[in-house]
mmCIF entry with sequence, helices, sheets and N, C-alpha, C, O atoms, coordinates in Angstrom:
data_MODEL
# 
_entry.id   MODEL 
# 
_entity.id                         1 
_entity.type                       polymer 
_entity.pdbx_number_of_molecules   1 
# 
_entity_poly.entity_id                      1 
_entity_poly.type                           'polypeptide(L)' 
_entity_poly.nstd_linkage                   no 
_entity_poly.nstd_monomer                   no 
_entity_poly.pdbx_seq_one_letter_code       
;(UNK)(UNK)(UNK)(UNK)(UNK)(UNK)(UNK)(UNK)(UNK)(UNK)(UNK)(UNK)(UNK)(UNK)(UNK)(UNK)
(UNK)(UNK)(UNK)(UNK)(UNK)(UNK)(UNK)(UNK)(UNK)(UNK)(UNK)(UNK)(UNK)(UNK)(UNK)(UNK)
(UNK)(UNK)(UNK)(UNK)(UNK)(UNK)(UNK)(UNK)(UNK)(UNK)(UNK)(UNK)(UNK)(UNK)(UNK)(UNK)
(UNK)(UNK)(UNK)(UNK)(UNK)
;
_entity_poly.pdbx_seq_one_letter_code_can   XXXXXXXXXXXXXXXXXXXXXXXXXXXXXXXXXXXXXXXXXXXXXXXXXXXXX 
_entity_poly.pdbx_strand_id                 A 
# 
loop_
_entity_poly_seq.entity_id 
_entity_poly_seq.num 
_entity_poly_seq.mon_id 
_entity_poly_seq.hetero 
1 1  UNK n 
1 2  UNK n 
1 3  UNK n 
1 4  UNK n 
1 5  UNK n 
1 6  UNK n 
1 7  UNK n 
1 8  UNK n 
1 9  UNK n 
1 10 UNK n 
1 11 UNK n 
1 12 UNK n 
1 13 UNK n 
1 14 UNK n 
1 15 UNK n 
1 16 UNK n 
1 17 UNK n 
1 18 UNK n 
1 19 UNK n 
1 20 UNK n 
1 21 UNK n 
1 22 UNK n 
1 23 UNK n 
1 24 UNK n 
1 25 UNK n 
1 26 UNK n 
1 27 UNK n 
1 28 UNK n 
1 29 UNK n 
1 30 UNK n 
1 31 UNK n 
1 32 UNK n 
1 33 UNK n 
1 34 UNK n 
1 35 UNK n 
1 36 UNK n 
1 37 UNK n 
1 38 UNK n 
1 39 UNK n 
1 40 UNK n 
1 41 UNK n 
1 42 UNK n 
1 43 UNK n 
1 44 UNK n 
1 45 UNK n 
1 46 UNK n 
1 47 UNK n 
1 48 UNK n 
1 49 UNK n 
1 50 UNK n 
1 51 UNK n 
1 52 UNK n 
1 53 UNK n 
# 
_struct_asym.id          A 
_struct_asym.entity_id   1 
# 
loop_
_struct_conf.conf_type_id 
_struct_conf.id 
_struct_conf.pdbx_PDB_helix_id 
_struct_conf.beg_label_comp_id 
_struct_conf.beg_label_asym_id 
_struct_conf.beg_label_seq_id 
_struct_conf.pdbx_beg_PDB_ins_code 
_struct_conf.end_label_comp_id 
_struct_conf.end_label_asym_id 
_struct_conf.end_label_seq_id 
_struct_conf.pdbx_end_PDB_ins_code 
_struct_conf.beg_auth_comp_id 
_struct_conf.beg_auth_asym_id 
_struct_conf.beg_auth_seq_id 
_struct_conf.end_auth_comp_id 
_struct_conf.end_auth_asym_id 
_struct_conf.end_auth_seq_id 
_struct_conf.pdbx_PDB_helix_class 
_struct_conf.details 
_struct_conf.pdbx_PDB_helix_length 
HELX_P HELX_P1 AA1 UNK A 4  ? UNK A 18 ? UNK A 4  UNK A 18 1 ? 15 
HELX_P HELX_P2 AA2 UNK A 21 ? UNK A 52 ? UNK A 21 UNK A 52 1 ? 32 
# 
_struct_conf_type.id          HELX_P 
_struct_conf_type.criteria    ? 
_struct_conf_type.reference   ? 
# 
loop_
_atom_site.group_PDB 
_atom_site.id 
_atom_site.type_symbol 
_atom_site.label_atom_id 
_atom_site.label_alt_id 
_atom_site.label_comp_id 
_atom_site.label_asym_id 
_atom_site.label_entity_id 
_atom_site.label_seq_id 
_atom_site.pdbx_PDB_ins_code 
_atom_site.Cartn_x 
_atom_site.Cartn_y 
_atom_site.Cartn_z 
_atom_site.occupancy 
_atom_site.B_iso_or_equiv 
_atom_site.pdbx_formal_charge 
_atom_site.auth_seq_id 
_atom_site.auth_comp_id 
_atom_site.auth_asym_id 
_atom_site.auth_atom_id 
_atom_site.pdbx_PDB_model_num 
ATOM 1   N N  . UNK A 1 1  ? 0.824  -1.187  0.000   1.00 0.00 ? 1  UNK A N  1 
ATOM 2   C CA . UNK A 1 1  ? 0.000  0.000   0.000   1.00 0.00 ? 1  UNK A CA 1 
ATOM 3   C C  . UNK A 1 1  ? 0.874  1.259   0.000   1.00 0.00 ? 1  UNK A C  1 
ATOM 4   O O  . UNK A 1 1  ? 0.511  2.238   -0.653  1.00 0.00 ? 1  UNK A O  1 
ATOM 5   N N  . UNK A 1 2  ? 2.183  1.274   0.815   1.00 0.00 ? 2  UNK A N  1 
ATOM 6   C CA . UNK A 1 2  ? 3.195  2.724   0.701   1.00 0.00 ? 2  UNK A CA 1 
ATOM 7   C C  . UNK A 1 2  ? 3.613  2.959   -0.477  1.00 0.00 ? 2  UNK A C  1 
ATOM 8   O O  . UNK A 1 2  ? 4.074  4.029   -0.872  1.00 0.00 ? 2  UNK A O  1 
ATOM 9   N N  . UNK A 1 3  ? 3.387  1.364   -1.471  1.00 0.00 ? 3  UNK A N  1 
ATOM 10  C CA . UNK A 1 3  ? 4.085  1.593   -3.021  1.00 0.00 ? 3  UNK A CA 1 
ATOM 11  C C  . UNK A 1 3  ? 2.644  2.466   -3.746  1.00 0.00 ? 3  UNK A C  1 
ATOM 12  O O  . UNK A 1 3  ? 2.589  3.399   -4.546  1.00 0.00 ? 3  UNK A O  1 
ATOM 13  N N  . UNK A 1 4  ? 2.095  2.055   -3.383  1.00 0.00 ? 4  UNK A N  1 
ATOM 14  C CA . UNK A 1 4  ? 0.858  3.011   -4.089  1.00 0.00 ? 4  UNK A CA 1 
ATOM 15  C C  . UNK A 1 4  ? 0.802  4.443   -3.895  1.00 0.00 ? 4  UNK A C  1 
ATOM 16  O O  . UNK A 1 4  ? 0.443  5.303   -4.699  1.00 0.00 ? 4  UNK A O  1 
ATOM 17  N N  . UNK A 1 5  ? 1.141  4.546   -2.906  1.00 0.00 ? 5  UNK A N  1 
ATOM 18  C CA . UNK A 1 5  ? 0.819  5.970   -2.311  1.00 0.00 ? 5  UNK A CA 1 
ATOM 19  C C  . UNK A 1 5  ? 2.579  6.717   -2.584  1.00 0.00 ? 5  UNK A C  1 
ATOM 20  O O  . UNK A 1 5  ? 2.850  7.887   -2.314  1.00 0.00 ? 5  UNK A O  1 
ATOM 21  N N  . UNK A 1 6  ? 3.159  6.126   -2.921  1.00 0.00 ? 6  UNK A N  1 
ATOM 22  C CA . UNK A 1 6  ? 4.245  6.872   -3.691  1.00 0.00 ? 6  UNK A CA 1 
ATOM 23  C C  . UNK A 1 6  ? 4.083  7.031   -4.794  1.00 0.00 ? 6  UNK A C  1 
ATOM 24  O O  . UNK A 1 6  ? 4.746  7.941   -5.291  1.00 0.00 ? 6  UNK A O  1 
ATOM 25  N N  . UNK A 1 7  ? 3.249  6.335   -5.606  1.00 0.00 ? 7  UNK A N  1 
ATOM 26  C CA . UNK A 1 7  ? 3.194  6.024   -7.222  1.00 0.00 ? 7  UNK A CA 1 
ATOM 27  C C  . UNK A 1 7  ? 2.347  7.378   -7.017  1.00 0.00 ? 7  UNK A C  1 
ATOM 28  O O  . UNK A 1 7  ? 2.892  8.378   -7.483  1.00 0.00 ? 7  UNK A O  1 
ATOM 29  N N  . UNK A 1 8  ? 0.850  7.606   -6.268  1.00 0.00 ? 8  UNK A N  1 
ATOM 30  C CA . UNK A 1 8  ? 0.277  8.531   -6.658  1.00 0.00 ? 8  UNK A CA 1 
ATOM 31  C C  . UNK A 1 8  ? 1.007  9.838   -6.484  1.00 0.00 ? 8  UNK A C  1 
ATOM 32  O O  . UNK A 1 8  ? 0.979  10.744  -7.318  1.00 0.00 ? 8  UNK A O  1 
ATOM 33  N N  . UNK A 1 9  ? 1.759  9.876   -5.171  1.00 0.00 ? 9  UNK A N  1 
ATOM 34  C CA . UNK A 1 9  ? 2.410  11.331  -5.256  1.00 0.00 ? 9  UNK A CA 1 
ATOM 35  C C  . UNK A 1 9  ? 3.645  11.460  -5.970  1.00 0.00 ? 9  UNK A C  1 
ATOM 36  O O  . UNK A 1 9  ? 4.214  12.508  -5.665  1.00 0.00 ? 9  UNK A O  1 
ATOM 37  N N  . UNK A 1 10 ? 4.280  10.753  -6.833  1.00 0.00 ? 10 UNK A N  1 
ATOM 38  C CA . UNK A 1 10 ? 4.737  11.106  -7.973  1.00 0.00 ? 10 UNK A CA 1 
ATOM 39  C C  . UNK A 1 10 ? 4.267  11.198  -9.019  1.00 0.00 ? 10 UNK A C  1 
ATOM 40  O O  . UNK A 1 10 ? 5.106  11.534  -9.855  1.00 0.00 ? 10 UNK A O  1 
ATOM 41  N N  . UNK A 1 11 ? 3.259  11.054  -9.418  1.00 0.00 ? 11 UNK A N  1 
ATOM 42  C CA . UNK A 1 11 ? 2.022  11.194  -10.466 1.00 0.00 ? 11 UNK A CA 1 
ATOM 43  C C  . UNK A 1 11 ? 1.789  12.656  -10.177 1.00 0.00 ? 11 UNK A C  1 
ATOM 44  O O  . UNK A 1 11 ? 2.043  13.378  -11.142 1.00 0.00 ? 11 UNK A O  1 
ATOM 45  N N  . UNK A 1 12 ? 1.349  13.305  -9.035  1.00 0.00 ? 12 UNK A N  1 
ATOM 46  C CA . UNK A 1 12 ? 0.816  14.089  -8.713  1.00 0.00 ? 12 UNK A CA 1 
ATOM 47  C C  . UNK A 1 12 ? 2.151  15.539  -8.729  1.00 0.00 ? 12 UNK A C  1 
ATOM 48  O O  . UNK A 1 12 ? 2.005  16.739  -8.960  1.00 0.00 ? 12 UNK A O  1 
ATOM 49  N N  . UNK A 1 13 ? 3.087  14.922  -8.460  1.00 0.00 ? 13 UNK A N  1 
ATOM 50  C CA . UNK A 1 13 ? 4.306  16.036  -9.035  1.00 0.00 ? 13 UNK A CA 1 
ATOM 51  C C  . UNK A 1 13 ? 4.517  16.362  -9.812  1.00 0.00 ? 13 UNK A C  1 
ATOM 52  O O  . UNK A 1 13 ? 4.910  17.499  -10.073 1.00 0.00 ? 13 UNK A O  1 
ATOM 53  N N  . UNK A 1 14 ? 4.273  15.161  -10.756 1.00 0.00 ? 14 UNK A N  1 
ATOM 54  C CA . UNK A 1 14 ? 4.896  15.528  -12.439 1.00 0.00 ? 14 UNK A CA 1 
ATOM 55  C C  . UNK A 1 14 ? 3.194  16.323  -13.062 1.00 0.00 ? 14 UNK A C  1 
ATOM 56  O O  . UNK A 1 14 ? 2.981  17.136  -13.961 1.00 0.00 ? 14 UNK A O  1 
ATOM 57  N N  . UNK A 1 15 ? 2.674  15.929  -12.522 1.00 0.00 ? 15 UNK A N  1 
ATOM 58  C CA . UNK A 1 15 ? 0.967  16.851  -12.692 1.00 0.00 ? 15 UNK A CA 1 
ATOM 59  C C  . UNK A 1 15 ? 1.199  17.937  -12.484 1.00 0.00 ? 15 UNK A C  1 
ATOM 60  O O  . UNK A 1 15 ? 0.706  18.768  -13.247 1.00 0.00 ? 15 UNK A O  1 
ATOM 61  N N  . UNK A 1 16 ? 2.175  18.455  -11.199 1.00 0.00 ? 16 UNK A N  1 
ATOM 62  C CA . UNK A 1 16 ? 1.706  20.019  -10.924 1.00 0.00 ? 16 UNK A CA 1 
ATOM 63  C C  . UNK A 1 16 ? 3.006  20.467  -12.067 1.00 0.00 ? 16 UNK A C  1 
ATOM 64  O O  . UNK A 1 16 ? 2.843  21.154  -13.076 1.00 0.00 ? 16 UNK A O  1 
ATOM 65  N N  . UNK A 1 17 ? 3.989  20.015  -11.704 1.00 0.00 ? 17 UNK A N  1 
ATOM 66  C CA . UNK A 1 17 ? 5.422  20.868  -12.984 1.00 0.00 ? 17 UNK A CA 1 
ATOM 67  C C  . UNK A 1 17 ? 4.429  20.620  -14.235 1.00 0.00 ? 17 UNK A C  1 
ATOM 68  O O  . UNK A 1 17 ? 4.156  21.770  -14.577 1.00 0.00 ? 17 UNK A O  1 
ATOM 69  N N  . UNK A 1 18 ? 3.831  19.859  -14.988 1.00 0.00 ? 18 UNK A N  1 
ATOM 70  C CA . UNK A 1 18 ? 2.873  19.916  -16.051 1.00 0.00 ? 18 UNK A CA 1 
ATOM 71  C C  . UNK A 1 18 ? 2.067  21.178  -16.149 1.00 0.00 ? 18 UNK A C  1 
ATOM 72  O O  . UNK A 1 18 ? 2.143  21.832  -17.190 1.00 0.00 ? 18 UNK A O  1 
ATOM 73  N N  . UNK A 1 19 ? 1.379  21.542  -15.261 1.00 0.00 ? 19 UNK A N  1 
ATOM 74  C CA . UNK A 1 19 ? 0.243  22.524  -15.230 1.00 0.00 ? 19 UNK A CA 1 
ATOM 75  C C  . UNK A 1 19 ? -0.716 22.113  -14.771 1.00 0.00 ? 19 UNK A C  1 
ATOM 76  O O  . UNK A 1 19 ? -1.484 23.025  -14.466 1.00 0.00 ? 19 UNK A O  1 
ATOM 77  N N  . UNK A 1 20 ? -1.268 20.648  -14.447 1.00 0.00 ? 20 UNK A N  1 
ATOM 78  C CA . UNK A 1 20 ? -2.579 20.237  -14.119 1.00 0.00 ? 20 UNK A CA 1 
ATOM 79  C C  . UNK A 1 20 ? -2.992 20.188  -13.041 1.00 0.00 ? 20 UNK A C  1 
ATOM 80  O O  . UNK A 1 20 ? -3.277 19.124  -12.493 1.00 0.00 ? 20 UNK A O  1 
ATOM 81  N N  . UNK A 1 21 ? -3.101 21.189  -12.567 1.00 0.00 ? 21 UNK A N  1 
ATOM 82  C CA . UNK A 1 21 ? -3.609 21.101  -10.849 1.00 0.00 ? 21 UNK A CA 1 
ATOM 83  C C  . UNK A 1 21 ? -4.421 20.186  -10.307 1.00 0.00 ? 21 UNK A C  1 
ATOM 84  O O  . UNK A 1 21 ? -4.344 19.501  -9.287  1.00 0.00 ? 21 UNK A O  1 
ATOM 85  N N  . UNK A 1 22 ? -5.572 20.336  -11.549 1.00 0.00 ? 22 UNK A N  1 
ATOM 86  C CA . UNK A 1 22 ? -6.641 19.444  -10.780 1.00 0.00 ? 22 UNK A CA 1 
ATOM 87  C C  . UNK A 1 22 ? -6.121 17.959  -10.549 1.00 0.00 ? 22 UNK A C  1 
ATOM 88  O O  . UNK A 1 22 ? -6.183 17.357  -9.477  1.00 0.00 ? 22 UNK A O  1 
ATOM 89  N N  . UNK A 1 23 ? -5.686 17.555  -11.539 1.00 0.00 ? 23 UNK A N  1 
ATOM 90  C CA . UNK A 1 23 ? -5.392 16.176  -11.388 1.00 0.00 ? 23 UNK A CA 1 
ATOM 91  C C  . UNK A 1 23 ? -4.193 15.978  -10.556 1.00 0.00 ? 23 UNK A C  1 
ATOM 92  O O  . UNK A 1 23 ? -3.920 14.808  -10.287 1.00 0.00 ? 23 UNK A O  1 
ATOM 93  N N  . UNK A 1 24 ? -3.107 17.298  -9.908  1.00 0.00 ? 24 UNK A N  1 
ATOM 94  C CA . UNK A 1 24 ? -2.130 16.662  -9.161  1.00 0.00 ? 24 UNK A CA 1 
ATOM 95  C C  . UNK A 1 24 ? -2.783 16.988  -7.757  1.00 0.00 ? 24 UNK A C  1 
ATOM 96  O O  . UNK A 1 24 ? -2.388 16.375  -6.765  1.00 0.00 ? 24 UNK A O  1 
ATOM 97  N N  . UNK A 1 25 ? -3.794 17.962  -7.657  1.00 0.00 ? 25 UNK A N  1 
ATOM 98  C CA . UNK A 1 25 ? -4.630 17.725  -6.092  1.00 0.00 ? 25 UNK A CA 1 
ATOM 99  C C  . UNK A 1 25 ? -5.472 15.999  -6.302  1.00 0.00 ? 25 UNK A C  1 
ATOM 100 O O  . UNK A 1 25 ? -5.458 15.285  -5.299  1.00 0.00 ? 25 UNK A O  1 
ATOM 101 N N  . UNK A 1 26 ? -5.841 15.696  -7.003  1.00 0.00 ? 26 UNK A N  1 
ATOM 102 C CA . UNK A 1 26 ? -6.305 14.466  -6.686  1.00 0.00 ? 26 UNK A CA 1 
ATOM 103 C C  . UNK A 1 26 ? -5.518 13.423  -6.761  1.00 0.00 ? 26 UNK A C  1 
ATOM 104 O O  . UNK A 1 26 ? -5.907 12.648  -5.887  1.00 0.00 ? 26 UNK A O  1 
ATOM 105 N N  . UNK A 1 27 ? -4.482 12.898  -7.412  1.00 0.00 ? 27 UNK A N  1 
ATOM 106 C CA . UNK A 1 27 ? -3.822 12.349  -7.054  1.00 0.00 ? 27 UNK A CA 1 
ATOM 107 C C  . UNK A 1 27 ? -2.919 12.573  -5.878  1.00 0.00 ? 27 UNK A C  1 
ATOM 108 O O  . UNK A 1 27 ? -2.056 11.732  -5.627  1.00 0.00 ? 27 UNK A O  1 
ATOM 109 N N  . UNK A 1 28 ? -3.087 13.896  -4.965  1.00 0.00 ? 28 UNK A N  1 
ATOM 110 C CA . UNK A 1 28 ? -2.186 14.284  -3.991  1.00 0.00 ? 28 UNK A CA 1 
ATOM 111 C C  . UNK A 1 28 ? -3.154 13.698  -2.821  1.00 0.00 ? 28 UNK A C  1 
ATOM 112 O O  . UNK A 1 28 ? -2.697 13.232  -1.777  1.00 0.00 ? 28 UNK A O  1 
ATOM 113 N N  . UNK A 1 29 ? -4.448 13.770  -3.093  1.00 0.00 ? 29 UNK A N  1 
ATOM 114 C CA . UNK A 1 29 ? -5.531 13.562  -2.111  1.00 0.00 ? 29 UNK A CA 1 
ATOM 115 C C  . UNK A 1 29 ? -5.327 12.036  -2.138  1.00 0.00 ? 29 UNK A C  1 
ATOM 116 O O  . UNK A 1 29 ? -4.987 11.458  -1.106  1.00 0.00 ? 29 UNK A O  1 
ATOM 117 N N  . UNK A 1 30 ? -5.524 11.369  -3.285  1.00 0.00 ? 30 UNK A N  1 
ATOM 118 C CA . UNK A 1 30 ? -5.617 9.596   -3.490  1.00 0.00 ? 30 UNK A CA 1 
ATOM 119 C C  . UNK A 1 30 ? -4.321 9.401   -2.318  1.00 0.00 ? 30 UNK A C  1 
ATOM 120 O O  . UNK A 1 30 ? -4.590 9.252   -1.126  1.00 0.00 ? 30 UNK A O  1 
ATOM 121 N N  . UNK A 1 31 ? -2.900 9.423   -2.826  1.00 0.00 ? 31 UNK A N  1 
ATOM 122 C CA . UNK A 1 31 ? -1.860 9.588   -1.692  1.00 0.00 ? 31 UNK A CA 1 
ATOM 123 C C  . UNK A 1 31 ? -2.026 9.115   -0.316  1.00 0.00 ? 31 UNK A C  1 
ATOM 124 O O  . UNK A 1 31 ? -1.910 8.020   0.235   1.00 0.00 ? 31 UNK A O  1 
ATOM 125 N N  . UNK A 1 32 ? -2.439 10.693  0.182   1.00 0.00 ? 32 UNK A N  1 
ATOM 126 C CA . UNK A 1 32 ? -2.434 11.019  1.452   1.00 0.00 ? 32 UNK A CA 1 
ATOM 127 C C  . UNK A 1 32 ? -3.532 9.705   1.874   1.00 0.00 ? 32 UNK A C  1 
ATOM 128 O O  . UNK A 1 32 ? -3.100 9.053   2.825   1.00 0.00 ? 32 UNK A O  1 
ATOM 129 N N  . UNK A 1 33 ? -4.677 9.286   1.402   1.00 0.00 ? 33 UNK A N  1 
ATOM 130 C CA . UNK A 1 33 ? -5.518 8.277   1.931   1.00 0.00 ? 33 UNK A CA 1 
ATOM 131 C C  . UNK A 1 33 ? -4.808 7.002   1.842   1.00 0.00 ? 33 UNK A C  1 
ATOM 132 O O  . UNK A 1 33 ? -5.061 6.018   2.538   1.00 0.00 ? 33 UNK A O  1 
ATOM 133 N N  . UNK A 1 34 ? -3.837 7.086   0.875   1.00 0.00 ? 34 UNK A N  1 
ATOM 134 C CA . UNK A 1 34 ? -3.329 5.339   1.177   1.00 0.00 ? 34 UNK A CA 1 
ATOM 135 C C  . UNK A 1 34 ? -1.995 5.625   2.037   1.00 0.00 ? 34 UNK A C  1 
ATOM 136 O O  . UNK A 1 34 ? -1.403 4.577   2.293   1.00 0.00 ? 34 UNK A O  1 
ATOM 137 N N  . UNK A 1 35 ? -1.324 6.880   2.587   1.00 0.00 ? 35 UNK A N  1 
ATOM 138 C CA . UNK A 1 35 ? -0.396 6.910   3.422   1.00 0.00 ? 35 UNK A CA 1 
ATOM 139 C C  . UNK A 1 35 ? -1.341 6.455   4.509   1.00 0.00 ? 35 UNK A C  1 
ATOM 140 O O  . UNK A 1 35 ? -1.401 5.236   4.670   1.00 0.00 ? 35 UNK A O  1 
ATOM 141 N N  . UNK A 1 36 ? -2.156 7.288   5.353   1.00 0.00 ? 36 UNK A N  1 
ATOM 142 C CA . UNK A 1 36 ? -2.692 7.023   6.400   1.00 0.00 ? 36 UNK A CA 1 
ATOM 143 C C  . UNK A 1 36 ? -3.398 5.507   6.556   1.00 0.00 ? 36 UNK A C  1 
ATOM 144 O O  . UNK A 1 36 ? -3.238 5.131   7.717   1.00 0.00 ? 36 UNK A O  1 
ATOM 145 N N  . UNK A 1 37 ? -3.937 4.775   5.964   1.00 0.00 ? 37 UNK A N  1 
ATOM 146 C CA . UNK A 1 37 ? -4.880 3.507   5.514   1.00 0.00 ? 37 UNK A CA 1 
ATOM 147 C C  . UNK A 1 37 ? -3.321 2.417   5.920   1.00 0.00 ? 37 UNK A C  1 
ATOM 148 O O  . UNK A 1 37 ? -3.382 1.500   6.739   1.00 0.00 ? 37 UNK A O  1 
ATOM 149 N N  . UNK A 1 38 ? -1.919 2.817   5.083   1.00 0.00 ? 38 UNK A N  1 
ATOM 150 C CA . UNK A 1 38 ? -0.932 2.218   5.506   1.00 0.00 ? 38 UNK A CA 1 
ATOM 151 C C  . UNK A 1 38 ? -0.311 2.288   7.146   1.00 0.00 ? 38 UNK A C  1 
ATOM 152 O O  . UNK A 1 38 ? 0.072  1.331   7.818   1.00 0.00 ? 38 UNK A O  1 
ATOM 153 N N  . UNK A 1 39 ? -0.355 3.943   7.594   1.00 0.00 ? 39 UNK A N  1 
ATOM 154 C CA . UNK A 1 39 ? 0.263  3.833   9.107   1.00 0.00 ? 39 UNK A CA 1 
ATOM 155 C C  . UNK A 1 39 ? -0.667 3.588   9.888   1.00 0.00 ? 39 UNK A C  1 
ATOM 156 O O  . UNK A 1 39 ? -0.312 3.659   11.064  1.00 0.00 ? 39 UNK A O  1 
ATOM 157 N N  . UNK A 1 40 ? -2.423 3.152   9.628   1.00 0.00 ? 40 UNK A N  1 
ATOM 158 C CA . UNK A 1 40 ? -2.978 2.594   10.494  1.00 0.00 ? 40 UNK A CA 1 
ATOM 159 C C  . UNK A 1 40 ? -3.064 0.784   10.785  1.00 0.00 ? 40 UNK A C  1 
ATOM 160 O O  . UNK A 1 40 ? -3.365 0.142   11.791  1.00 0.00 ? 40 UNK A O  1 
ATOM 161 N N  . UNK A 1 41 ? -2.636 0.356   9.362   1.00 0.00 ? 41 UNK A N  1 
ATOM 162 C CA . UNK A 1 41 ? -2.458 -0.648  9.024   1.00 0.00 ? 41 UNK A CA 1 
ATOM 163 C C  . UNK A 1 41 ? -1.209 -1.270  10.146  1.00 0.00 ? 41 UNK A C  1 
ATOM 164 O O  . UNK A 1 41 ? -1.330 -2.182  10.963  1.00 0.00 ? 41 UNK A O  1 
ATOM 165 N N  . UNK A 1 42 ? -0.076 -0.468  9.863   1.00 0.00 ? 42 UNK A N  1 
ATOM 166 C CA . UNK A 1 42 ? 0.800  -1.127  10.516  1.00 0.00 ? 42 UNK A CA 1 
ATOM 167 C C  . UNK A 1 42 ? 0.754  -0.865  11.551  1.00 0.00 ? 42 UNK A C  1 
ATOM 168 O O  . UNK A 1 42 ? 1.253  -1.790  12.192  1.00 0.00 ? 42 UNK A O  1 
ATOM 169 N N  . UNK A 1 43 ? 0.271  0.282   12.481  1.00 0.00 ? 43 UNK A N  1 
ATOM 170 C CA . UNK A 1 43 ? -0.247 0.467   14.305  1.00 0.00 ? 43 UNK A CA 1 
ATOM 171 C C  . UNK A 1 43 ? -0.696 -0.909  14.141  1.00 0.00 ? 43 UNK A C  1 
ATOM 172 O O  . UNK A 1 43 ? 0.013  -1.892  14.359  1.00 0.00 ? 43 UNK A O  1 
ATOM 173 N N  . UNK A 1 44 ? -1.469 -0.926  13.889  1.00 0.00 ? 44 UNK A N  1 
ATOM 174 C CA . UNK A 1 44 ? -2.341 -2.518  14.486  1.00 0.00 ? 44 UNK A CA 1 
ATOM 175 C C  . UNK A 1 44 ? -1.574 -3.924  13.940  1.00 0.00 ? 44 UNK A C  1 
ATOM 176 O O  . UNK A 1 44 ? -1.807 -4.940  14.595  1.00 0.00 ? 44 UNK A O  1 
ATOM 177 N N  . UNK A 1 45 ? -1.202 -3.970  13.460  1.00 0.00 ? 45 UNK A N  1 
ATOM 178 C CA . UNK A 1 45 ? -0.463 -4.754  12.804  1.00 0.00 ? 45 UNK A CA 1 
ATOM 179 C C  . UNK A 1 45 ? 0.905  -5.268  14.064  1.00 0.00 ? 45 UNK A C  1 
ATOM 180 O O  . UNK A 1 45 ? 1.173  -6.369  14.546  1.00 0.00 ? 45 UNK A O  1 
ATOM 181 N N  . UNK A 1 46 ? 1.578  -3.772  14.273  1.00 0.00 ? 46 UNK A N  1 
ATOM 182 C CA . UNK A 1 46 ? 2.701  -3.994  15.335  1.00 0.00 ? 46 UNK A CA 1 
ATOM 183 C C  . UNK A 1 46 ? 1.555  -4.418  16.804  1.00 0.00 ? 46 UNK A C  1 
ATOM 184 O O  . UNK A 1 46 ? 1.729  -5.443  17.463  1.00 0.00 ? 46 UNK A O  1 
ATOM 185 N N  . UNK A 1 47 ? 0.800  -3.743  17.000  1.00 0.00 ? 47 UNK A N  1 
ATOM 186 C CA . UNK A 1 47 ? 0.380  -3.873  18.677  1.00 0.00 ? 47 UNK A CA 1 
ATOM 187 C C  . UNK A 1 47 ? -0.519 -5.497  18.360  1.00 0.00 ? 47 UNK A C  1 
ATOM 188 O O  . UNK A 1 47 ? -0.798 -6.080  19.408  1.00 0.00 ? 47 UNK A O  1 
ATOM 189 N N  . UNK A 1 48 ? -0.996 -6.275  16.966  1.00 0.00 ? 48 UNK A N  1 
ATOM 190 C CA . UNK A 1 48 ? -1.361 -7.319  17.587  1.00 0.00 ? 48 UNK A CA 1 
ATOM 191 C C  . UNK A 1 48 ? -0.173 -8.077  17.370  1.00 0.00 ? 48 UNK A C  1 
ATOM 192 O O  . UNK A 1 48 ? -0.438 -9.274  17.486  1.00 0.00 ? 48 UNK A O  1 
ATOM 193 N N  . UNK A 1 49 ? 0.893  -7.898  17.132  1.00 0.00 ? 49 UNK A N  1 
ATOM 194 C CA . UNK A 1 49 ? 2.253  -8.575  17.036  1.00 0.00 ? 49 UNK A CA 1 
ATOM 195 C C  . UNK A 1 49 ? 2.558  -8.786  18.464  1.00 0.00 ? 49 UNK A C  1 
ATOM 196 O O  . UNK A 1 49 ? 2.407  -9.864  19.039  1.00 0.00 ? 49 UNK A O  1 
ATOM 197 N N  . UNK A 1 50 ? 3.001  -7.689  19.012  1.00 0.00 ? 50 UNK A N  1 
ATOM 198 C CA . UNK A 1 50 ? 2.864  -7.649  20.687  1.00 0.00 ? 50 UNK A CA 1 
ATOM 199 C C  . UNK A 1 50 ? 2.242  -8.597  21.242  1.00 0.00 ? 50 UNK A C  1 
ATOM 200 O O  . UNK A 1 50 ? 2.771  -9.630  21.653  1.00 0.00 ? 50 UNK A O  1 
ATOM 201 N N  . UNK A 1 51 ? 1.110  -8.330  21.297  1.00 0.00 ? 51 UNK A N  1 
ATOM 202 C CA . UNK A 1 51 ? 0.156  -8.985  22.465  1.00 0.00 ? 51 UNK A CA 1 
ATOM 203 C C  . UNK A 1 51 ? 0.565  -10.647 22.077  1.00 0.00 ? 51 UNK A C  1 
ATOM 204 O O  . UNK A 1 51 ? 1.007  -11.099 23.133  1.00 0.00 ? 51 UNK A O  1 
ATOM 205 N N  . UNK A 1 52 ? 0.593  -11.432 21.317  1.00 0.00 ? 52 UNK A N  1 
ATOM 206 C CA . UNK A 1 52 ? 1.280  -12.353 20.760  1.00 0.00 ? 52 UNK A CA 1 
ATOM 207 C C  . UNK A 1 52 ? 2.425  -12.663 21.871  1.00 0.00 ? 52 UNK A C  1 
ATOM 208 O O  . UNK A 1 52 ? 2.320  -13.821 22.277  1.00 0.00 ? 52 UNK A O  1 
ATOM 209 N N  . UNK A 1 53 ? 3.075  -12.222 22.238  1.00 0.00 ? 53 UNK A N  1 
ATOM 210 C CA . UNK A 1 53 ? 4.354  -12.499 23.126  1.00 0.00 ? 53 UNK A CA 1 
ATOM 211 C C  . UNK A 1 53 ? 4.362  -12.463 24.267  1.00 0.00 ? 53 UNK A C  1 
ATOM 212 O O  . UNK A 1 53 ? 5.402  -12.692 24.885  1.00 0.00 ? 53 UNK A O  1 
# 
């Protein structure tokens, strides 16, 4: 999922040096939802690792 959310915000760079705003705010927006979706992923991920031990 972090590979995604790099793919979009480099999509979204070469969008804004292009001129296309709109499409590098939405691909900047797509991003930011699979960064967070990923560091909630792995919170829970590490704390049920934990409890495990």
């Amino acid at each position: 999922m972090l590979h995604y959310a790099v793919v979009f915000f480099v999509i979204a760079i070469i969008a804004a040096v292009l001129g296309f705003g709109g499409v590098a705010a939405g691909a900047a927006g797509i991003a930011k939802i699979l960064f967070f979706v990923f560091l909630i992923g792995a919170v829970v991920a590490l704390l049920a690792g934990r409890r495990r031990v």
